[in-house]
N, C-alpha and C positions, 0 to 999 in steps of 0.2 A: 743636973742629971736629965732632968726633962730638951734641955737644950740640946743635949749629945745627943740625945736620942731621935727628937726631930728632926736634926741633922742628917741622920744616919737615913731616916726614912725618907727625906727629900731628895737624897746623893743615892739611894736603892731607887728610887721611882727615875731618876733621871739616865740611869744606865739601863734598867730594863726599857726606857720608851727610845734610848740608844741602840742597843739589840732587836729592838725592834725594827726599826727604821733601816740597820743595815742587812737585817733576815730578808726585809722585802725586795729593798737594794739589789742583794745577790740572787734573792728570785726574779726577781723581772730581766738581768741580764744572763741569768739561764735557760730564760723561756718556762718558767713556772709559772707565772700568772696567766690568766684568761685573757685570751685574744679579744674578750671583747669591748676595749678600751677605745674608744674614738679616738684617730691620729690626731694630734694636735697639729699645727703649723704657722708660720708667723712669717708674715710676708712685707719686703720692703722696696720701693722702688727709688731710684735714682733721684729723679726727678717730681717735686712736691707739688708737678701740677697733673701725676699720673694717680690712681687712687687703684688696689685688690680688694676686691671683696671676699672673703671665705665663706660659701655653704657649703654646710657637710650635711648628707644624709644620710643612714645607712653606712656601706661603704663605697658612698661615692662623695666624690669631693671638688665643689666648682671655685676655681678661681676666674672670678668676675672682671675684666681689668677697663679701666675708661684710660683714655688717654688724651688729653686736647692738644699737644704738639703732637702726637701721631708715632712718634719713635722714644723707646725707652727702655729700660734693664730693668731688672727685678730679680732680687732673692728670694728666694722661699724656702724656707728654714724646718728642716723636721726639729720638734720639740717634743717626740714621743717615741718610742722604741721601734715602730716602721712607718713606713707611706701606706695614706690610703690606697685599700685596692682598686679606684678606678679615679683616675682626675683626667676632667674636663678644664680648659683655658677656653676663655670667653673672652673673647677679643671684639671691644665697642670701638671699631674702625671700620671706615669707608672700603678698602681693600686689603692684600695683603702684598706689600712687596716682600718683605721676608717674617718671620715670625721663627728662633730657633729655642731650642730645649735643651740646655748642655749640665750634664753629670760628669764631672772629673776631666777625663781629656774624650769624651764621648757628647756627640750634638748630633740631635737630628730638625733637620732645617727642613720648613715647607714657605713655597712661593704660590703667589698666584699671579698667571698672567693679566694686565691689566687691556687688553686689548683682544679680538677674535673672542676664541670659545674658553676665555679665560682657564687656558690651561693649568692645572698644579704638576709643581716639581718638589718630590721629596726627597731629600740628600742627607746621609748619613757621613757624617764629621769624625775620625780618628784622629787625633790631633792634627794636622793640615793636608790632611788626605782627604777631599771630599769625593764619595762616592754614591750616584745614582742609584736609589732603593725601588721597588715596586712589592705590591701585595702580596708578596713571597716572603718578605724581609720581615722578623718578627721585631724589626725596630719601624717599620711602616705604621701608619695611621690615617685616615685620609679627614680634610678638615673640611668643612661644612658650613654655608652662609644658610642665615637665619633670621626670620623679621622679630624684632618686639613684638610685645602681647600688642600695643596699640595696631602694629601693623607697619611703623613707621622707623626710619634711624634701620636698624639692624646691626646685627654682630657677625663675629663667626666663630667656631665654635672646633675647637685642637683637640683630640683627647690624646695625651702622653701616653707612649708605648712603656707597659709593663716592665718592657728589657731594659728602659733608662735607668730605672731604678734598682736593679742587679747592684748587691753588695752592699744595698740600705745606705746610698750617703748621707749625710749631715743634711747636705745644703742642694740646690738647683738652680740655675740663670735661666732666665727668658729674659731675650731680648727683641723687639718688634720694630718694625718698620711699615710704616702704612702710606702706601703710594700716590695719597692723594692727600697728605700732611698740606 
């Protein structure tokens, strides 16, 4: 009797922590729980001699990226119910021949000239329609060189348009090309 009974209380504790699990389940994909959960993300690159770094502060969120060949791909994976609301890409390279950001069939590509007054070019990608953007575009962003704390080396420094992220995907590619690889 004592056996049944145990029974019975260990198969009741294991359905209500069942109900439980799926109560929260269905809360969080109706937007019930509180926004203030840090995005997760997990990030992977092609190539195992490129390295991401993830700081999140707040809601901001820097993807650090080193690269020693100079050109490379990367996933970055949401693993939480949105994207943070602001990410930065930090790009540890000498220039930038291309540098793009692509959601689904949607990329927005920044260049920088490597010669004169090192001009930028930002171009918005619709599957193979590339289109000329400027600070009107709210897929625009303008990217920015920047020294290390020592003062030495330098990066430069992306921040991804709020608009890439329209529709919450899964997943996002960056792919980089540095012109003095």
């Amino acid at each position: 009797m004592v056996v049944y009974s145990l029974g019975i209380k260990i198969l009741t504790s294991s359905l209500t922590a069942l109900l439980l699990g799926l109560s929260a389940s269905l809360a969080a994909q109706k937007g019930l729980v509180a926004d203030d959960e840090t995005p997760k993300l997990e990030a992977s690159t092609r190539k195992d001699t490129s390295r991401i770094r993830i700081e999140q502060s707040g809601g901001k969120t820097v993807l650090d990226i080193t690269s020693k060949t100079g050109i490379d791909l990367a996933t970055i994976t949401r693993k939480s119910r949105k994207w943070p609301e602001t990410i930065l890409v930090r790009l540890h390279l000498h220039g930038l021949e291309s540098f793009k950001a692509e959601s689904g069939k949607l990329a927005v590509e920044w260049s920088v000239s490597s010669t004169g007054k090192k001009a930028t070019r930002v171009t918005l990608w619709k599957g193979s329609k590339e289109t000329p953007i400027d600070q009107t575009s709210p897929y625009f962003s303008m990217q920015k060189r920047a020294a290390d704390k020592d003062g030495e080396g330098g990066y430069i420094e992306v921040p991804l348009p709020v608009k890439l992220f329209e529709g919450n995907p899964e997943k996002i590619t960056l792919r980089w090309i540095d012109f003095y690889r």
